[in-house]
C-alpha positions, 0 to 999 in steps of 0.5 A: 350382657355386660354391666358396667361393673364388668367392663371395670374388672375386665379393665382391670385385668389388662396388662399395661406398659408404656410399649402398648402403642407399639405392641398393639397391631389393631386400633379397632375391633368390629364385634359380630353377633348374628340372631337367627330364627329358632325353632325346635329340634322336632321342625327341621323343616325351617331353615333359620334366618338371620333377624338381626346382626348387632356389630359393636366397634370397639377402640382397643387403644383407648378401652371404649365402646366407638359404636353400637349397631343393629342391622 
């Protein structure tokens, strides 16, 4: 989980230069995490399944958070 305080450090920690718009190939980035099913190691017998898939997009250009869902 990131707090908002992270988000400034991370921030922080990028390197600036007016030739950013240049550099930079992607406007947008689609972040993808998938939550399955968990089971212990003793049931092998279950096969995992996705519950959940949430997708953050994120504008690199300008540092912030687009949109958040959860599918």
């Amino acid at each position: 989980m990131i707090f908002r305080g992270d988000i400034e450090i991370l921030k922080a920690r990028l390197v600036h230069s007016n030739d950013q718009s240049r550099n930079q190939v992607f406007q947008f980035l689609a972040i993808v995490d998938f939550e399955a099913t968990c089971f212990g190691r003793e049931t092998n017998s279950h096969i995992q399944e996705i519950i959940e898939f949430p997708i953050v997009l994120i504008d690199v250009v300008q540092q912030t958070i687009v949109i958040t869902l959860i599918i």
